[in-house]
Structures are given as C-alpha cells and as structure tokens.
N, C-alpha and C positions, 0 to 999 in steps of 0.2 A: 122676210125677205121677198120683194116681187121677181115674180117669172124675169122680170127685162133686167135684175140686176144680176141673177143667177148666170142667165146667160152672157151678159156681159162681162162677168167674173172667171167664166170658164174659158171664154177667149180669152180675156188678159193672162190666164194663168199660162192657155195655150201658147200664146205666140210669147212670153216668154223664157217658158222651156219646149224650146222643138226639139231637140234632141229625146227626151221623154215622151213627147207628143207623137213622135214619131216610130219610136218604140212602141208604144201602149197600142195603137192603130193597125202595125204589120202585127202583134201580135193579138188583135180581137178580128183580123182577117184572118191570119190562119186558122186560130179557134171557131173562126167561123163553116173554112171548108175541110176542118179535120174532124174538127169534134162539135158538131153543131148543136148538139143537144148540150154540153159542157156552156157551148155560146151562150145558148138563151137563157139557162140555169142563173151564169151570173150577171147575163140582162135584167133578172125579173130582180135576182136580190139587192142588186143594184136603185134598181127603180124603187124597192119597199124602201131599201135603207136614206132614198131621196126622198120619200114623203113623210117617214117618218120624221126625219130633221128637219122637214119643213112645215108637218105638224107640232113638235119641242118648239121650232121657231117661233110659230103663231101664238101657240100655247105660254111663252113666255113673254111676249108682246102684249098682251092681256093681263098680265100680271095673276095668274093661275098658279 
C-alpha cells in the first residue's frame, strides 16, 4: 500500500464517520494535556503497529 493511498483512506474513513472522528480527536487532546506520557506511549505503539502492517503489506506483495 503506497503513503498517498493510506492517507487517502484515512480521510475517507474520516469524513465518513465524524462523529467517531470527532470522538477519537477530543479524546487524544485530552490525553494529551492530562496524561501526556499515556499520549505518546500510544503514539509510538501506534506508529510500530503502522509499520509493522505496512512491512506484512510489502512483505506479501512480494510473494514472501
């Protein structure tokens, strides 16, 4: 999956469900000025659990 379809997918997903979108958002701001160490904790597992599927990804595009 390239960068420009991922992000183009997470908009579609965004716009729509706003109501969800808008949910997940007020609550990774609050988590941001309450518990910011909590924030970044599920920034980073967040980020591993995106390369990992996007290493599966490549990885089975390849036929590996």
């Amino acid at each position: 999956m390239d960068a420009n379809e991922l992000i183009s997918y997470i908009i579609k997903l965004a716009q729509e469900n706003t109501a969800g979108s808008i949910a997940g958002a007020f609550i990774l701001v609050i988590l941001l000025f309450w518990r910011p160490k909590l924030f970044f904790i599920l920034l980073g597992v967040t980020a591993a659990a995106i390369g990992v599927s996007h290493l599966f990804s490549m990885l089975a595009s390849t036929g590996l």
